[in-house]
TORMILO-351170 format. One record per residue: residue in one letter; x, y, z of N, C-alpha, C, O, CB in turn; residue number from 1. Coordinates in nm, 3 decimals. Glycine has a CB too. Layout:
BEGIN
<node><tipa>A</tipa><n_u>X</n_u><n_v>Y</n_v><n_w>Z</n_w><ca_u>X</ca_u><ca_v>Y</ca_v><ca_w>Z</ca_w><c_u>X</c_u><c_v>Y</c_v><c_w>Z</c_w><o_u>X</o_u><o_v>Y</o_v><o_w>Z</o_w><cb_u>X</cb_u><cb_v>Y</cb_v><cb_w>Z</cb_w><seke>NUM</seke></node>
...
END
This chain:
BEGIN
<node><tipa>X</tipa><n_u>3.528</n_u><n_v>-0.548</n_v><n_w>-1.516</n_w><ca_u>3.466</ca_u><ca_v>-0.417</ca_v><ca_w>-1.516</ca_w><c_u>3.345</c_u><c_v>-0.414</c_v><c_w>-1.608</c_w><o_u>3.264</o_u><o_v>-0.324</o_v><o_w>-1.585</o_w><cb_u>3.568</cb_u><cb_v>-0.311</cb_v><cb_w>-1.557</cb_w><seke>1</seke></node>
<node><tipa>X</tipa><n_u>3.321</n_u><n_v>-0.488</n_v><n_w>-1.699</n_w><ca_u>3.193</ca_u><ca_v>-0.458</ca_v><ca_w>-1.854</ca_w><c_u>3.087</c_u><c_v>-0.547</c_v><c_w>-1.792</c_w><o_u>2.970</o_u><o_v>-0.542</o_v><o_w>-1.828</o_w><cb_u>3.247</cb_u><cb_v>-0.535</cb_v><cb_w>-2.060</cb_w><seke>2</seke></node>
<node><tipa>X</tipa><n_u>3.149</n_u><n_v>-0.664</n_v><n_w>-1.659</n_w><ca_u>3.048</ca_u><ca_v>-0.732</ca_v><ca_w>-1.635</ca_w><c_u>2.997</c_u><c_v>-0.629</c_v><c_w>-1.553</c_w><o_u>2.884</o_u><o_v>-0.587</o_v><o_w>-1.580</o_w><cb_u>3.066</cb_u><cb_v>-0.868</cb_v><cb_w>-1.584</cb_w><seke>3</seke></node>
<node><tipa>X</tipa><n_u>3.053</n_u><n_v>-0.587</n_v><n_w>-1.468</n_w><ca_u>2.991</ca_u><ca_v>-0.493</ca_v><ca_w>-1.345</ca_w><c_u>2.901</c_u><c_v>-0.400</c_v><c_w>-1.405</c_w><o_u>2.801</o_u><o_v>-0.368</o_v><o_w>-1.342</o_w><cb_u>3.103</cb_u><cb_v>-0.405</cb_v><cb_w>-1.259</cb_w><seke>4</seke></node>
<node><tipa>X</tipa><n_u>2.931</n_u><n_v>-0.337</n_v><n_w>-1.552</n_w><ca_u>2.891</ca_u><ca_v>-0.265</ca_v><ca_w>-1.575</ca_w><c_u>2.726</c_u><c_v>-0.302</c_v><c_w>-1.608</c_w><o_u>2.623</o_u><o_v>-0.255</o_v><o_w>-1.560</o_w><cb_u>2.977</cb_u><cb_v>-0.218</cb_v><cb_w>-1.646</cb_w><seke>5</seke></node>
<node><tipa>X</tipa><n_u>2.748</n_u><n_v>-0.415</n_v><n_w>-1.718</n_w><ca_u>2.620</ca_u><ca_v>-0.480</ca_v><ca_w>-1.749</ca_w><c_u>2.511</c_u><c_v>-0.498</c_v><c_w>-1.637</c_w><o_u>2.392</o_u><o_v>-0.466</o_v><o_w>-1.641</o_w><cb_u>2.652</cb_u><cb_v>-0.610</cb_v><cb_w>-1.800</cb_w><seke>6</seke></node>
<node><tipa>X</tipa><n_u>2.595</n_u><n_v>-0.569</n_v><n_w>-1.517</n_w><ca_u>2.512</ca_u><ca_v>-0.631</ca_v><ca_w>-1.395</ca_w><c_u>2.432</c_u><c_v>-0.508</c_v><c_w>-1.329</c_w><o_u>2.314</o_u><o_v>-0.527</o_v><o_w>-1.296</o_w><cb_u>2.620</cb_u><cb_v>-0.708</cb_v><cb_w>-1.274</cb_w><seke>7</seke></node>
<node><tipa>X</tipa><n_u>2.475</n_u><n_v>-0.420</n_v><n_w>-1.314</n_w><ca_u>2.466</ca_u><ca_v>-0.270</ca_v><ca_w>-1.300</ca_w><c_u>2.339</c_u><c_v>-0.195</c_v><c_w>-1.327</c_w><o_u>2.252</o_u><o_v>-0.152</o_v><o_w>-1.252</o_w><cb_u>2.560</cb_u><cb_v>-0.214</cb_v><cb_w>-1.385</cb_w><seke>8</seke></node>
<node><tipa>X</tipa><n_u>2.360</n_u><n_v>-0.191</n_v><n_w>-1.493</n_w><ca_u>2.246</ca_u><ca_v>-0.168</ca_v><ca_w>-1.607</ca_w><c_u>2.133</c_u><c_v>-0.233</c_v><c_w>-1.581</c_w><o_u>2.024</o_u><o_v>-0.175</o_v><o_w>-1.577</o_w><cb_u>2.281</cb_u><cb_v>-0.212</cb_v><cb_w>-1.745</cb_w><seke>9</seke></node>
<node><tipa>X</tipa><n_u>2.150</n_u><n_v>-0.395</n_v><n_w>-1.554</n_w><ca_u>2.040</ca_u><ca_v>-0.465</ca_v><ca_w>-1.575</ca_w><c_u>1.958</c_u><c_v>-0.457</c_v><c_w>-1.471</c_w><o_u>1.838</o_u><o_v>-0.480</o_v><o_w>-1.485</o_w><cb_u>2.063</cb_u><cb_v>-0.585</cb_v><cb_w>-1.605</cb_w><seke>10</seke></node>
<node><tipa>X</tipa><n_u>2.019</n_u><n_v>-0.421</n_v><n_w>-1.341</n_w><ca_u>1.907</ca_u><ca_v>-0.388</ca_v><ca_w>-1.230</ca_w><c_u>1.862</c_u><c_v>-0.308</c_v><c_w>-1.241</c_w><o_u>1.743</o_u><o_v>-0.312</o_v><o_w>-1.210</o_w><cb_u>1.922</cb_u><cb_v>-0.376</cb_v><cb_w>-1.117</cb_w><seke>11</seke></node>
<node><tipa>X</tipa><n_u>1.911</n_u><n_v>-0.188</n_v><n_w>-1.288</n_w><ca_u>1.827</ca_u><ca_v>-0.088</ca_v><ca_w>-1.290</ca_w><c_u>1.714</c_u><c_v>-0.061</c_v><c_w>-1.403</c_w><o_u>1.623</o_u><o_v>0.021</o_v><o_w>-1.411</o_w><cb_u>1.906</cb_u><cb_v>0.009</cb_v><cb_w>-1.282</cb_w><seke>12</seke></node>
<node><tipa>X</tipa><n_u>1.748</n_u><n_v>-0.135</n_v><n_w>-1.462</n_w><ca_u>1.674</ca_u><ca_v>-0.111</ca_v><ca_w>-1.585</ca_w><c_u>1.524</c_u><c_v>-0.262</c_v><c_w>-1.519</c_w><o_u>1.403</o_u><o_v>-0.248</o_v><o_w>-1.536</o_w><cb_u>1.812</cb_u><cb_v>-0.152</cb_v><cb_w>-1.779</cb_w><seke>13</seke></node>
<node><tipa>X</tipa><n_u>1.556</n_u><n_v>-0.322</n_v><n_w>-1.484</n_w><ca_u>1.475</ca_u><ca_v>-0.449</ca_v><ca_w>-1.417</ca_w><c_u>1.407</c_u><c_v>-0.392</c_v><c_w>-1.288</c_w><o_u>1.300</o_u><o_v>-0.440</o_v><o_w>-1.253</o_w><cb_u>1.583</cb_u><cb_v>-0.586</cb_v><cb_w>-1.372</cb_w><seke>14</seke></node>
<node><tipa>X</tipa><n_u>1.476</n_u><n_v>-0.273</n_v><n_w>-1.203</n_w><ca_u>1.401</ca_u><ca_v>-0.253</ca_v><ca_w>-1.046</ca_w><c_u>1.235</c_u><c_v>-0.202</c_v><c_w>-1.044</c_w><o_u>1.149</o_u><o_v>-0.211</o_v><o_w>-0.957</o_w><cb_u>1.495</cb_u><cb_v>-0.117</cb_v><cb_w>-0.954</cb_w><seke>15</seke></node>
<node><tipa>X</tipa><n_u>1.234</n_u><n_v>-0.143</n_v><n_w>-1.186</n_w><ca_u>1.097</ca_u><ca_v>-0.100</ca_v><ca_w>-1.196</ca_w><c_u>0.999</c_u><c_v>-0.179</c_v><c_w>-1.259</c_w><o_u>0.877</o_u><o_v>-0.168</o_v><o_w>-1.250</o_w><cb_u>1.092</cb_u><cb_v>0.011</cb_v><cb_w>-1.256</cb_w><seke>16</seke></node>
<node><tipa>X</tipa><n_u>1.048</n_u><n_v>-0.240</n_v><n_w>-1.307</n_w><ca_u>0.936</ca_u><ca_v>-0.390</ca_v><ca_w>-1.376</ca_w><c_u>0.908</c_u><c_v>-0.474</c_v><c_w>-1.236</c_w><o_u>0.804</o_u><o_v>-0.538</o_v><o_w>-1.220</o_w><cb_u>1.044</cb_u><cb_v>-0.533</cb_v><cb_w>-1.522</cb_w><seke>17</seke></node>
<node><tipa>X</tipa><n_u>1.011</n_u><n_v>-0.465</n_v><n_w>-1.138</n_w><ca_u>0.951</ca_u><ca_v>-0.577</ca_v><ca_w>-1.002</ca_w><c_u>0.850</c_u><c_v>-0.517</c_v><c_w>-0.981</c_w><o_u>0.737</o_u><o_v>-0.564</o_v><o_w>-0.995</o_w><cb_u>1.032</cb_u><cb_v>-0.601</cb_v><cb_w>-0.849</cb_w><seke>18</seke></node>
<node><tipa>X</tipa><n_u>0.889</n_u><n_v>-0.363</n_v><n_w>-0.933</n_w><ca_u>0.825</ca_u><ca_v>-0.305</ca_v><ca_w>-0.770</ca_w><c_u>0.644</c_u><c_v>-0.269</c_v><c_w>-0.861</c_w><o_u>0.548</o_u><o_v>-0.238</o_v><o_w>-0.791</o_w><cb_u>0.952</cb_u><cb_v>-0.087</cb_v><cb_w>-0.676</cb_w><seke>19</seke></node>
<node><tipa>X</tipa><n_u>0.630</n_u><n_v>-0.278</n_v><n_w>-1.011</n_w><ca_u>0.538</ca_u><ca_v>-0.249</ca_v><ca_w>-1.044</ca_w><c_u>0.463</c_u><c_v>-0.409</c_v><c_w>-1.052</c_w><o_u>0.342</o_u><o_v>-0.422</o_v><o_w>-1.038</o_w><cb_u>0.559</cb_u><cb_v>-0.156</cb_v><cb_w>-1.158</cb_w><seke>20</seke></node>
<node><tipa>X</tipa><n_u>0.528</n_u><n_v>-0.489</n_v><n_w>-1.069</n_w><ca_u>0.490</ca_u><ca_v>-0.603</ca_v><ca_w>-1.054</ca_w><c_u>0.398</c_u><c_v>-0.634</c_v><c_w>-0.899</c_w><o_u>0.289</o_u><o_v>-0.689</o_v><o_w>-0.886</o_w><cb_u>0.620</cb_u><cb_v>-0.679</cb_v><cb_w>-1.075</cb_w><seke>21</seke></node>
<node><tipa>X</tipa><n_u>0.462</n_u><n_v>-0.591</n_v><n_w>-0.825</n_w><ca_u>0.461</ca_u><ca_v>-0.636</ca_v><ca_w>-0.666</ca_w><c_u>0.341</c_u><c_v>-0.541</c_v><c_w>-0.622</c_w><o_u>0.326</o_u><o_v>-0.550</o_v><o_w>-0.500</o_w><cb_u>0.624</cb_u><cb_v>-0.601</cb_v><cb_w>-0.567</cb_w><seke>22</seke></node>
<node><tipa>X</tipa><n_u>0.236</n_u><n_v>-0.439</n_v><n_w>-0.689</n_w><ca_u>0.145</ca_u><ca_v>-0.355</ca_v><ca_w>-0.665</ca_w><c_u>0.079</c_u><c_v>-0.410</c_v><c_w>-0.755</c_w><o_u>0.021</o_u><o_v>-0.321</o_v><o_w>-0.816</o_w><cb_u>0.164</cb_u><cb_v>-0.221</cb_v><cb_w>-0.665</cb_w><seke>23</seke></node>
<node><tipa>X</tipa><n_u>0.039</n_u><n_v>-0.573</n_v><n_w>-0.824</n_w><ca_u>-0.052</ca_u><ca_v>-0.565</ca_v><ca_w>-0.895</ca_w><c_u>-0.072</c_u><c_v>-0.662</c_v><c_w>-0.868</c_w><o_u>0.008</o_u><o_v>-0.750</o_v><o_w>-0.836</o_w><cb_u>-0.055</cb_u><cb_v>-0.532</cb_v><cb_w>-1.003</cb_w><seke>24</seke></node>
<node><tipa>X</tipa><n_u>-0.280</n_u><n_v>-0.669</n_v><n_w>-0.879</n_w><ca_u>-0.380</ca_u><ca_v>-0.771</ca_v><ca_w>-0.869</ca_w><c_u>-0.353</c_u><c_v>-0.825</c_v><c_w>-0.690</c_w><o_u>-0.394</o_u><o_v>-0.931</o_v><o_w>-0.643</o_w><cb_u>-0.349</cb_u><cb_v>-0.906</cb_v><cb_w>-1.009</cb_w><seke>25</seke></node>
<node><tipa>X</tipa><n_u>-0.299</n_u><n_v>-0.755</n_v><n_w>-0.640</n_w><ca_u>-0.312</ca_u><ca_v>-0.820</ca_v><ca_w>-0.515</ca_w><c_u>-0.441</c_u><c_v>-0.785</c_v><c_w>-0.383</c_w><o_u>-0.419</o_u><o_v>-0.849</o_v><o_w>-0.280</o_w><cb_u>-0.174</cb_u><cb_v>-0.793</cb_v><cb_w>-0.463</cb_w><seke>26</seke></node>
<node><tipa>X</tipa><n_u>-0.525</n_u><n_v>-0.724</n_v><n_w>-0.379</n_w><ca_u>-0.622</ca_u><ca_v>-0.686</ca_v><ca_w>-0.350</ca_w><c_u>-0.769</c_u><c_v>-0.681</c_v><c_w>-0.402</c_w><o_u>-0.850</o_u><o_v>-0.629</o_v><o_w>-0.325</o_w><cb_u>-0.585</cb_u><cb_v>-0.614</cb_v><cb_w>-0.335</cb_w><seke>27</seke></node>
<node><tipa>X</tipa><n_u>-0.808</n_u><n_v>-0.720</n_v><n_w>-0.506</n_w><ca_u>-0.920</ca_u><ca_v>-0.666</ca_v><ca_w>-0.572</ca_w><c_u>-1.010</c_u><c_v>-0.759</c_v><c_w>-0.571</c_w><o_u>-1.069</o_u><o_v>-0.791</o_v><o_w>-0.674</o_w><cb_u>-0.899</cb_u><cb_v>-0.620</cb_v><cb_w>-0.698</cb_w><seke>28</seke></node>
<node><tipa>X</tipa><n_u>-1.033</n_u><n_v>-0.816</n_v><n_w>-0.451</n_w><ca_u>-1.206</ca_u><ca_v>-0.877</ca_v><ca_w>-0.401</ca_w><c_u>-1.220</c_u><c_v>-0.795</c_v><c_w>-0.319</c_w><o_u>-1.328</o_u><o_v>-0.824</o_v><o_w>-0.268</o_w><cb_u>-1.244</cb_u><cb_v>-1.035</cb_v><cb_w>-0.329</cb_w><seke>29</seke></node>
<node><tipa>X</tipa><n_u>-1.180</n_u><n_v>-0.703</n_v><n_w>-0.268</n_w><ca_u>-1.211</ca_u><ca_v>-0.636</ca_v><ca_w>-0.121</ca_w><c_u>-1.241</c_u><c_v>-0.469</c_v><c_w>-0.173</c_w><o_u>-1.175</o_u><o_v>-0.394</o_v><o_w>-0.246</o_w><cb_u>-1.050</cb_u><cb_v>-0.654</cb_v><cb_w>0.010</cb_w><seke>30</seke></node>
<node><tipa>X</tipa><n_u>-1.358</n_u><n_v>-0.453</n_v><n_w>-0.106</n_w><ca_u>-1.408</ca_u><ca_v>-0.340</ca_v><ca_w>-0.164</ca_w><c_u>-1.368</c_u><c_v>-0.202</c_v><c_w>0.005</c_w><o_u>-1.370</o_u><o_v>-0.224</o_v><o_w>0.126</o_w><cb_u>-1.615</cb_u><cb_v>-0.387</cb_v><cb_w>-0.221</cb_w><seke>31</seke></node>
<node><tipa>X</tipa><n_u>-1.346</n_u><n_v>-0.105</n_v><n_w>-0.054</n_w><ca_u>-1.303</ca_u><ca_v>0.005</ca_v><ca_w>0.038</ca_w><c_u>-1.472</c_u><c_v>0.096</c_v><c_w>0.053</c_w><o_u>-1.470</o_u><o_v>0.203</o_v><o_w>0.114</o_w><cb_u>-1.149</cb_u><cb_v>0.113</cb_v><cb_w>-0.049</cb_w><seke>32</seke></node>
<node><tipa>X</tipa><n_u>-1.598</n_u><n_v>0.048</n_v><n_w>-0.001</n_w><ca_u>-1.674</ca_u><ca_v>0.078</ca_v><ca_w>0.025</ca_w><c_u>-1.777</c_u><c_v>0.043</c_v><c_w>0.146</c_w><o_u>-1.775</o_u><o_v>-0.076</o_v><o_w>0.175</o_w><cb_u>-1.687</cb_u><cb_v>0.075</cb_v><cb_w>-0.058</cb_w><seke>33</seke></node>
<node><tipa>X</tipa><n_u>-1.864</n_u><n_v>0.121</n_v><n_w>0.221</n_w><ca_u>-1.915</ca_u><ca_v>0.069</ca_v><ca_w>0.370</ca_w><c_u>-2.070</c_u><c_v>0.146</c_v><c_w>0.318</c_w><o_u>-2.094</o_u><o_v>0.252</o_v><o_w>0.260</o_w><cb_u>-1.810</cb_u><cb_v>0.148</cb_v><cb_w>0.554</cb_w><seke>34</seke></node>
<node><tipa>X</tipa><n_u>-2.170</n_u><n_v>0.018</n_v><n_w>0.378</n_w><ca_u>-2.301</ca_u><ca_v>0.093</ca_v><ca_w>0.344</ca_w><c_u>-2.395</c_u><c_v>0.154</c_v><c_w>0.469</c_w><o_u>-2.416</o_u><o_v>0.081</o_v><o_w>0.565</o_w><cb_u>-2.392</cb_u><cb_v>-0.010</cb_v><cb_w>0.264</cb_w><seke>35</seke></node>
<node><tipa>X</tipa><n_u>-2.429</n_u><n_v>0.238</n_v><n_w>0.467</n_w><ca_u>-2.524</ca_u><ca_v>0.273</ca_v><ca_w>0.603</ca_w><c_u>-2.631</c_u><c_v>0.213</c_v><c_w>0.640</c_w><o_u>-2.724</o_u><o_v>0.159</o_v><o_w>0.581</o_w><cb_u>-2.575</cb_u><cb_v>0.390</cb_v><cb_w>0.605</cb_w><seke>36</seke></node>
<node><tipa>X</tipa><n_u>-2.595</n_u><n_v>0.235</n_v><n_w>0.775</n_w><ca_u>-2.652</ca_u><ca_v>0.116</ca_v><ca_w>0.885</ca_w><c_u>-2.801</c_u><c_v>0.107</c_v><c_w>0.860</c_w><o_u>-2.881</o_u><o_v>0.200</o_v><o_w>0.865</o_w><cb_u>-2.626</cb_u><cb_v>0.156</cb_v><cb_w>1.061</cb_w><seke>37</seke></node>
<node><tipa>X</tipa><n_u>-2.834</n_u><n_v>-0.057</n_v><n_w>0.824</n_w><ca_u>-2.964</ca_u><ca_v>-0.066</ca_v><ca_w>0.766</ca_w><c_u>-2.938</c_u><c_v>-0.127</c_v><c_w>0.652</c_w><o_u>-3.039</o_u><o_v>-0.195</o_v><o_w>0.637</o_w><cb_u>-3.038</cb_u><cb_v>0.058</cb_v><cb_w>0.746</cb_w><seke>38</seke></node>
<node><tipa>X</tipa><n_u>-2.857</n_u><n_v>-0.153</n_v><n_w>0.546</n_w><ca_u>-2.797</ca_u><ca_v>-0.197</ca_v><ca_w>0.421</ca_w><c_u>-2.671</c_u><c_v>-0.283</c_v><c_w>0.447</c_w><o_u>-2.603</o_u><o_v>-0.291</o_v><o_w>0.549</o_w><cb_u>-2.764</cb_u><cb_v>-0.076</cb_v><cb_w>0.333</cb_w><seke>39</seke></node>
<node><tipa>X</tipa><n_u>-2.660</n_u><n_v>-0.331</n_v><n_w>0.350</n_w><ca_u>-2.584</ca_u><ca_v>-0.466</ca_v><ca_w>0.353</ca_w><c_u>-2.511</c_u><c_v>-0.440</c_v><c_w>0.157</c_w><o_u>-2.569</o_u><o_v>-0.416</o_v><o_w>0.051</o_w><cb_u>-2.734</cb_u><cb_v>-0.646</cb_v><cb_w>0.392</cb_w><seke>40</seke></node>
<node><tipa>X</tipa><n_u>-2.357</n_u><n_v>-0.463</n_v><n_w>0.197</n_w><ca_u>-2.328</ca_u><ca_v>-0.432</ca_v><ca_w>0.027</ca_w><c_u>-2.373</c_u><c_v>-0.558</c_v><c_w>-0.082</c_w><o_u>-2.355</o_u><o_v>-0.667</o_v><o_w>-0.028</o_w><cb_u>-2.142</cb_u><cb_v>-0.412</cb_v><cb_w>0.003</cb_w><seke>41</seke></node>
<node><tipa>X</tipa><n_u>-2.419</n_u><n_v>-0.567</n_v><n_w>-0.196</n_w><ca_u>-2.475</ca_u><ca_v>-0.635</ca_v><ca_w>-0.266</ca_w><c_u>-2.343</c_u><c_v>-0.656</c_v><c_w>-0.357</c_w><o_u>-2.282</o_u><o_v>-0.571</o_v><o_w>-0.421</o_w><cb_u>-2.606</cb_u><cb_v>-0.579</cb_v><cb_w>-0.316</cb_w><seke>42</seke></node>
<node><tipa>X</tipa><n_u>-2.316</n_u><n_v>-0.801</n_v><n_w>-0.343</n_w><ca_u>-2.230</ca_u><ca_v>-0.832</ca_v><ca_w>-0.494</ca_w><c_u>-2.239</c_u><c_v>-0.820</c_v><c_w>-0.591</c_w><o_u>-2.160</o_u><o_v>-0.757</o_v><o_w>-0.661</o_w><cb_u>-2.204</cb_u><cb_v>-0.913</cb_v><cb_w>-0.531</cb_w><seke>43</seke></node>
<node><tipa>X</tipa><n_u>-2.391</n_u><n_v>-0.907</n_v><n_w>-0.646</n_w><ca_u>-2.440</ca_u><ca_v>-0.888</ca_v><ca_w>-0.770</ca_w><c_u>-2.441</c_u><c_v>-0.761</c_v><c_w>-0.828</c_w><o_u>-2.374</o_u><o_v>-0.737</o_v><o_w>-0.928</o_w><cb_u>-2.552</cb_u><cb_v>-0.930</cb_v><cb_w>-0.773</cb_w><seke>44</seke></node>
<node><tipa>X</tipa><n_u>-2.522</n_u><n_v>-0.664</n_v><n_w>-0.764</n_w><ca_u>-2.550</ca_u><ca_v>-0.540</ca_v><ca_w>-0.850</ca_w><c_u>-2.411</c_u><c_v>-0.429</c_v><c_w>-0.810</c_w><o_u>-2.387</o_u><o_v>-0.358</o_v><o_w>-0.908</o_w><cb_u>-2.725</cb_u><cb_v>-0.467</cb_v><cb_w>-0.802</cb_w><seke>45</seke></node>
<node><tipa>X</tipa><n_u>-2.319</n_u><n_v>-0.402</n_v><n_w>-0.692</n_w><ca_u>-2.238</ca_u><ca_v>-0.370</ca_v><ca_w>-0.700</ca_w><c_u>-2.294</c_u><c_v>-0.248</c_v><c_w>-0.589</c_w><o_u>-2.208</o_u><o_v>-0.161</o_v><o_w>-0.568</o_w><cb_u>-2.187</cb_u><cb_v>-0.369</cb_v><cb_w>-0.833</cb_w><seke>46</seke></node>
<node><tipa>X</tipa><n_u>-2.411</n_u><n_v>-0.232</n_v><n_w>-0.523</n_w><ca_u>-2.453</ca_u><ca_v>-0.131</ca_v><ca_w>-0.455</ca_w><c_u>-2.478</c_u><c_v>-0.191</c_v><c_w>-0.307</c_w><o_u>-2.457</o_u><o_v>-0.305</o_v><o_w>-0.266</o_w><cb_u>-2.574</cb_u><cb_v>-0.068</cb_v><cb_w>-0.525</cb_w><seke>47</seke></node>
<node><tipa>X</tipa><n_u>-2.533</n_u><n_v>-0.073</n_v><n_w>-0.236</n_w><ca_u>-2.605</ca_u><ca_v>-0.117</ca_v><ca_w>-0.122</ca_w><c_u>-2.755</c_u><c_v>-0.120</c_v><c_w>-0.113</c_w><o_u>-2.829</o_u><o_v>-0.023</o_v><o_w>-0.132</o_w><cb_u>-2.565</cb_u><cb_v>-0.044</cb_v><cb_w>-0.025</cb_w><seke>48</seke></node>
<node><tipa>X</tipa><n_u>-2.792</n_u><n_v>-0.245</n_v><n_w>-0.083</n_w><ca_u>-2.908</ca_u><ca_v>-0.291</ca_v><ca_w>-0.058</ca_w><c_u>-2.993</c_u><c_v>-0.290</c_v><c_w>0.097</c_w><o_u>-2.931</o_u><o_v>-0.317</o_v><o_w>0.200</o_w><cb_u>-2.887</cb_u><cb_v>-0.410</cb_v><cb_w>-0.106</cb_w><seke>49</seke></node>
<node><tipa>X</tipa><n_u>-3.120</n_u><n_v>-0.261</n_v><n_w>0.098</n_w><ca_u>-3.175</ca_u><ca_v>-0.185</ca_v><ca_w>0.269</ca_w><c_u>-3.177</c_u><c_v>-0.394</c_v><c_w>0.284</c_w><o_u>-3.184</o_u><o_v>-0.481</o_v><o_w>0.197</o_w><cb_u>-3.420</cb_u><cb_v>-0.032</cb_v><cb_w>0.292</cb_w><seke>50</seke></node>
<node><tipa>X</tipa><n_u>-3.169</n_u><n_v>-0.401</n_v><n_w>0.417</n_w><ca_u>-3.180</ca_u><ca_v>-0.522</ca_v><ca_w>0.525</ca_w><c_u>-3.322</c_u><c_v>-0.553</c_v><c_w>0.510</c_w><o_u>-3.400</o_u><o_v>-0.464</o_v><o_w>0.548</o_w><cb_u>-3.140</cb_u><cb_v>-0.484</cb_v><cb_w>0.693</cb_w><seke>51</seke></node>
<node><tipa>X</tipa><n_u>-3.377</n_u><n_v>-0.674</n_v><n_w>0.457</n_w><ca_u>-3.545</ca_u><ca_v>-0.711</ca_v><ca_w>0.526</ca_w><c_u>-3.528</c_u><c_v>-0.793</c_v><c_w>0.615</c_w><o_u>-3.457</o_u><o_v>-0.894</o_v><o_w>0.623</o_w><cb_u>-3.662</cb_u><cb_v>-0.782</cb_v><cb_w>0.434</cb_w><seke>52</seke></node>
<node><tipa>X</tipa><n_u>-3.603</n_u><n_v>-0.743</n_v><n_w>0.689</n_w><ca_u>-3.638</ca_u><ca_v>-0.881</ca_v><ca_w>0.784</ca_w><c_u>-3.707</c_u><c_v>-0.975</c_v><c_w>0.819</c_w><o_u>-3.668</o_u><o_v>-1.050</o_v><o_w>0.909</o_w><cb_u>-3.645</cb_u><cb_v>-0.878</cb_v><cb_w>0.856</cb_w><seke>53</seke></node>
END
């Protein structure tokens, strides 16, 4: 029964260290930004830049 109890405790006390684990750094080269047509997004400076041709 004290193991159950422990085993118990320890997940719960552990379920939120995963699931916060499992939402991090997994996305962040990819930008949710789109530039209007005519521009192209710029890495370097972090903006949108007009197209030359």
């Amino acid at each position: 029964m004290k193991i159950t109890r422990i085993a118990t405790t320890l997940a719960l006390v552990l379920a939120p260290v995963f699931a916060v684990a499992e939402g991090c750094g997994g996305m962040k080269d990819q930008q949710a930004m789109s530039c209007a047509e005519g521009s192209n997004f710029d890495h370097t400076t972090g903006t949108c830049v007009p197209v030359s041709t």
